[in-house]
N, C-alpha and C positions, 0 to 999 in steps of 0.2 A: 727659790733658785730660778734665775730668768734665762729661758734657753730658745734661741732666736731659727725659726728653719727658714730655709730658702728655697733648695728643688729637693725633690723628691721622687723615685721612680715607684708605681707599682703594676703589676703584672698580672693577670689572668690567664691560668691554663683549662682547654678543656678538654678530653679526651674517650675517643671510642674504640674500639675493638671489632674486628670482621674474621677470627677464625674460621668460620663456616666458607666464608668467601674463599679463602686459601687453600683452602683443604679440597673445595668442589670446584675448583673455576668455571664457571659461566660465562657466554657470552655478554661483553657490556662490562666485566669486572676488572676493571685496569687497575684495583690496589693488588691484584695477583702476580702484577710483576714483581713487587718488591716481598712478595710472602712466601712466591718457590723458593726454595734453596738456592735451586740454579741460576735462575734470572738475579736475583740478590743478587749473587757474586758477579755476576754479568755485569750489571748494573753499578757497583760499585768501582769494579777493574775500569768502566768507560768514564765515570766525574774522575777517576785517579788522574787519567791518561789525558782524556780529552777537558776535564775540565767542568764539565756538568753532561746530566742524561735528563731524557722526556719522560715524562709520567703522563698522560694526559696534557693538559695546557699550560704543565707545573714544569718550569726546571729546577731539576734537582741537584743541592749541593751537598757537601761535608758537612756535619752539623755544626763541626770546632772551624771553618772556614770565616772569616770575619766577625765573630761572633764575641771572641773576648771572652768564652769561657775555658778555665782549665779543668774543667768539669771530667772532660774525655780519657784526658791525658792516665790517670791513678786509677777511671773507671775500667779504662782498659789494660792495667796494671805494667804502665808503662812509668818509670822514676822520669818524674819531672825536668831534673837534669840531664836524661838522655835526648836522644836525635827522635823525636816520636814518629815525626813523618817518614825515618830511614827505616823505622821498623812497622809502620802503621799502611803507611802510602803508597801503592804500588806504584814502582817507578818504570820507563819505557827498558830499561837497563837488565829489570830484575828477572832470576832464572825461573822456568815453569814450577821448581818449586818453592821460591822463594814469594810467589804470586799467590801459591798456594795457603800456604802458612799465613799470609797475609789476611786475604777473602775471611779463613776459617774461624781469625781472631776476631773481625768485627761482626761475621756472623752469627759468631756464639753468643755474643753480646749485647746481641740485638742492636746494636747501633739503627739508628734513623736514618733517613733524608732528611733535608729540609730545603724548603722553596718558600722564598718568601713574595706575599702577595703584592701584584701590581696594581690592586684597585687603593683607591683614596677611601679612605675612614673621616669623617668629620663627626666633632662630639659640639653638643648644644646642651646650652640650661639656661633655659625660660625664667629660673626662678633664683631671685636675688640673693647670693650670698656672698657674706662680709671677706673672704678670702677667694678670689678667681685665682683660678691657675690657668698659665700659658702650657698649655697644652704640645708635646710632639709625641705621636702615634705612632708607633711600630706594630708591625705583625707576622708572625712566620708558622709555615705550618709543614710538622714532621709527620711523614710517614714512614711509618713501621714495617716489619715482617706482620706484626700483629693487630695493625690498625691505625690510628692515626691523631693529628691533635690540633688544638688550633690555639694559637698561646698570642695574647696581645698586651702590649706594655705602652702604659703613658709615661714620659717623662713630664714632669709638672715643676713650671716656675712661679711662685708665689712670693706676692709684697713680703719682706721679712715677716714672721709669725710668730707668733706662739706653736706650742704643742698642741691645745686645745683648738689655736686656730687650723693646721694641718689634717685634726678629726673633723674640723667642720668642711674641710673641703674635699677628703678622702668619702666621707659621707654622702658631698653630694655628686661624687663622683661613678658614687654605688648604684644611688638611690632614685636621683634625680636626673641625669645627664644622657643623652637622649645620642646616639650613634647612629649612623646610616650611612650604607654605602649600596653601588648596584654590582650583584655577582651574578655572574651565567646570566646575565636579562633580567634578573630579578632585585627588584628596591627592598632590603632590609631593611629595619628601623626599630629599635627600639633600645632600650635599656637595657644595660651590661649582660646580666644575666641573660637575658632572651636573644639578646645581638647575638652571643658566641653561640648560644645554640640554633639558630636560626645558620651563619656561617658553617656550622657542626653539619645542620642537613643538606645543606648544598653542595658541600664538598661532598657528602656520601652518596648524595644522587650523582655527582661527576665522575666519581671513582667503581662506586660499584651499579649504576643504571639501574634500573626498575628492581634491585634485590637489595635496596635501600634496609628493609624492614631487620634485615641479617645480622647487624647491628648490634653490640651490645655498650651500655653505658654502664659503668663499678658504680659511679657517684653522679647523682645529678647536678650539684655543687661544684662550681668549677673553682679551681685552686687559686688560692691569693698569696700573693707576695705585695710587701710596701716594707722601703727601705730609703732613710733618710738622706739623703746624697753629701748637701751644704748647710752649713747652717753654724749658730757662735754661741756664745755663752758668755756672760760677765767676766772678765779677768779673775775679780774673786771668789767666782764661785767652780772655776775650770776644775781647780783640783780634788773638790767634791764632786764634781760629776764624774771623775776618771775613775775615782779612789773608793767612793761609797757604793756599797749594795743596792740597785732599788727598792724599799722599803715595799710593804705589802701595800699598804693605803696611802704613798705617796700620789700626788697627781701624776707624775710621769708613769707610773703600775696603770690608773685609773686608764690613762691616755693609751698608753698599749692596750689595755684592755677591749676598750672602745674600737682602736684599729684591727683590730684579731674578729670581733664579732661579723662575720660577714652576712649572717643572718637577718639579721631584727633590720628592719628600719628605722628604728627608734637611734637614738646616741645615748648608746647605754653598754656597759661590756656584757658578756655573756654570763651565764650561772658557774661559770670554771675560775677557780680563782687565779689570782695574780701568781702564784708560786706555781700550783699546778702547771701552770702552763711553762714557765720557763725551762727551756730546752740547754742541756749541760753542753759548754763551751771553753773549748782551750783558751790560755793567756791569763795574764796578768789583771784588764783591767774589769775589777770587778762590778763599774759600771755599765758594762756593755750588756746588752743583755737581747737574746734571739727568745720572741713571745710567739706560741704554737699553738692554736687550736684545733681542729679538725682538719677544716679546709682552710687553714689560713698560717702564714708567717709575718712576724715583724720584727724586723731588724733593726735594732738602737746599738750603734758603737759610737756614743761623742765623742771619745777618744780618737774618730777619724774626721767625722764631719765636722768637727769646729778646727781642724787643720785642714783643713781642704784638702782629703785624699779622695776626691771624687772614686780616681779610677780603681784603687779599693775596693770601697763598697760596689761600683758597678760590677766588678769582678766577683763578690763573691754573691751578691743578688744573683746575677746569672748562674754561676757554680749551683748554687741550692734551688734556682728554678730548674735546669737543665737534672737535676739529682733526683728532683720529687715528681718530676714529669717520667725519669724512668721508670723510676721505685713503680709508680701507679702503672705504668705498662704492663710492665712484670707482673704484676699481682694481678691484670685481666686480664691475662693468658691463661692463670691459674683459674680465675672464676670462670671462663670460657670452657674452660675444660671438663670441670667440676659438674656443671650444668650439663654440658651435652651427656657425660657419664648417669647423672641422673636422666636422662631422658632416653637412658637405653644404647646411645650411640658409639660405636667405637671410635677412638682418635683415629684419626688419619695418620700414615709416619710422620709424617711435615709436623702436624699437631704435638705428635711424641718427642721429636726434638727439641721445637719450640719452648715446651713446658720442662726438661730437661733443663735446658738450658735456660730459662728463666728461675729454677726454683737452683743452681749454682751462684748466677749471679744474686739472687736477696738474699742467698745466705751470708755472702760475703759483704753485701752495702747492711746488709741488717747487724752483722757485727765489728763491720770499719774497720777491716784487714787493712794491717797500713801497705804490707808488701801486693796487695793485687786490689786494690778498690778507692774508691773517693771514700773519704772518712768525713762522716757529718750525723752530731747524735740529733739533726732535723728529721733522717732521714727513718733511722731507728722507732723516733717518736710519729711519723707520719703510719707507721704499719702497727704503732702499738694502740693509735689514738683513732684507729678508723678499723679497728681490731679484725686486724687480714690474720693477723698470727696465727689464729688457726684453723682458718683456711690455709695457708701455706703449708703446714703441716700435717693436715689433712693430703695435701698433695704429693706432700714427705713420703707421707705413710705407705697411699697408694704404690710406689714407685719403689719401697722399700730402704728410702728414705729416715737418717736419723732426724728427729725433731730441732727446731731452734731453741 
C-alpha cells in the first residue's frame, strides 16, 4: 500500500512547577503574580478588559486567543455550542458578580497565560538526509498558577514521501538538528532536547531570579506530539487504508512505532508493542489510529490527510497538546505537594487550593465527563502510562478523597 506525505506538524512540550515560589513570595519572583489567588484574578480581569497583561518581559494572553484550539472550551465545561466568551470573558458591561463567577471558573481550572516568544529559533543539519523538510517554527510559553512551560512546534514541508521517508526525517529532526537562538544575552544551542531545557532555565532565572534551584521538573522527557497534516494514497488502495485495522507487523504499526520512540537514537520502535500502544478512539474509521507511548503521541487519520483536511488535524494536534500539557500540570501540583509533606512541611492555603482544585479537575479529564471536561482516552493513557494514578490517589486519600 503506497501512501504519499507532504507536511507534517510535530510539537515538543516542556514543563516545570515552582509551588514553593508561590507559597513564600521572594523578592525577584515574578511567577508569584500569576500563583496568588488574587493577582490571578487581577491578572486575568486586565488581558479580558484590556486585551493583554505584563509578566516580566512577557505579554500575556488567553490561551484559546488565536490559537485554534477548542481544547478550553469542554475543559472548562462549557457546550461547545454556547457563547463561551459570554460566559468565560469578562466583559466591560458585566456586574461585580458576574466578574466574580467568571475569575473563579478559570481559577479553579487552573487555566494558563500564554505569551508567545519574540526571539527567532533557527534549526540546522550538517548532516545529509534523503528527505529535508522546509521548516516553520513556532513557540509559546504558559504560565501557570503552578509553574510554567515551554512548548515548540515545527511545521514541516517535505518532497512527497513515504512513511519510512517522514521517520527519516522526524529522526533527524530529534537527533541531529541543531536550534539556536539568543535569550536574556544569552546564545543557546543545541539539540531538541537540550534546546528546550536550556530555554526551561532561562525563563526560570527570569521569573523566579536567583531561587531558580525552587524548581521542580515530574519528567525529564519533554512531550512529543507528530501529526500528519497532507499527504495521498493510490486511488486503489484509499479504501483499505480507511477501512482496515492496522495490522500488528504491518509497516505503517512499524512506522508509528519508530515515530512514538522518542528515546533511542537509533530507527527503531521501542520494546512496547504496536497494539499496546494504541490509544481507544471515537468514529467509524478503523484506519485511523492515535499511537501513545510514555512521552510521546502519533496521530495517523488518512481518512483526513489524503482529503486535505489540513485544519482538522491542526485542530485536533493542538486539542491533545493543549490536553496533556494540562493533564501534566495537574499531576505536578500533586508531586509538589506530596514531597514538601514528606519533608515535614505544611501546605500553605494557596497550596491547599491549588491541589484541591487540581485533583477535581484529573478526576474529571481522567474519566472524560462529557458534560464538564475535554474527552480524549490520550489523556487517560497519559496518567496510566507514566503511572501518576497513584500518586493521584495517594493525594485523594490524603484529603479524604474517594480514589479513581
Amino acid at each position: 500500500m503506497s501512501t504519499v506525505i507532504e507536511t507534517f506538524v510535530i510539537t515538543w512540550i516542556w514543563t516545570r512547577s515552582s509551588l514553593s515560589a508561590i507559597a513564600s513570595p521572594m523578592p525577584g519572583i515574578q511567577l508569584a503574580q500569576v500563583g496568588n489567588l488574587n493577582t490571578y484574578e487581577e491578572c486575568y480581569e486586565q488581558i479580558c478588559l484590556d486585551g493583554s497583561a505584563t509578566l516580566g518581559t512577557f505579554e500575556l494572553q488567553l490561551p484559546w486567543k488565536n490559537h485554534s484550539s477548542l481544547f478550553w472550551y469542554p475543559y472548562l465545561g462549557i457546550d461547545l455550542q454556547s457563547d463561551f466568551h459570554r460566559q468565560t470573558v469578562i466583559q466591560p458591561t458585566d456586574t461585580d458578580d458576574q466578574r466574580k463567577k467568571k475569575k473563579e471558573r478559570v481559577r479553579k481550572h487552573l487555566v494558563p497565560f500564554i505569551a508567545s516568544m519574540p526571539w527567532q529559533i533557527t534549526a540546522t543539519n550538517n548532516q545529509r538526509q534523503p528527505e529535508r523538510a522546509v521548516l516553520d517554527v513556532a513557540t509559546d510559553i504558559y504560565f501557570y498558577p503552578t509553574g510554567y512551560a515551554f512548548v515548540l512546534t515545527m511545521y514541516g514541508q517535505v518532497v512527497p514521501t513515504s512513511l519510512e521517508g517522514l521517520v527519516n526525517t522526524v529522526h533527524a529532526l530529534r537527533h541531529t538538528t541543531q536550534l539556536q537562538m539568543t535569550l536574556y544575552g544569552k546564545h543557546i544551542r543545541g539539540l531538541v532536547k537540550r534546546f528546550g531545557e536550556q530555554v526551561m532555565d532561562r525563563i526560570g532565572q527570569e521569573m523566579l531570579g536567583l531561587n531558580s534551584e525552587i524548581v521542580n521538573q515530574l519528567i525529564d522527557t519533554p512531550l512529543s506530539l507528530i501529526t500528519v497534516l497532507d499527504g495521498g494514497v493510490e486511488p486503489q488502495d484509499a479504501v483499505a487504508l480507511h477501512t482496515l485495522p492496522v495490522e500488528e507487523d504491518s509497516a505503517i504499526a512499524q512506522a508509528l512505532r519508530k515515530l512514538g520512540n522518542v528515546k533511542s537514537s537509533a530507527l527503531t520502535g521501542s520494546s512496547q508493542s504496536f497494539s499496546a500502544g494504541k490509544i481507544p478512539m471515537r468514529g467509524d474509521n478503523v484506519g485511523d489510529v492515535i499511537y501513545g507511548e510514555k512521552r510521546s503521541r502519533v496521530i495517523w487519520l488518512p481518512e483526513k490527510f489524503a482529503v486535505r483536511r489540513r485544519r482538522a488535524h491542526r485542530c485536533l494536534h493542538k486539542n491533545m497538546g493543549a490536553a496533556l500539557l494540562q493533564t501534566e500540570m495537574l499531576v505536578s501540583v500533586l508531586d509538589q505537594s506530596e514531597k514538601a509533606f514528606k519533608r515535614g512541611q505544611t501546605l500553605s492555603p494557596i497550596n491547599q487550593f491549588l491541589e484541591k482544585d487540581a485533583l477535581a479537575r484529573l478526576k474529571s479529564l481522567y474519566y472524560g465527563k462529557k458534560e464538564n471536561t475535554y474527552r480524549s482516552g490520550s489523556v487517560r493513557a497519559l496518567i496510566d502510562q507514566n503511572e501518576w494514578l497513584p500518586l493521584i490517589n495517594r493525594r485523594n486519600a490524603f484529603w479524604g478523597r474517594d480514589a479513581l
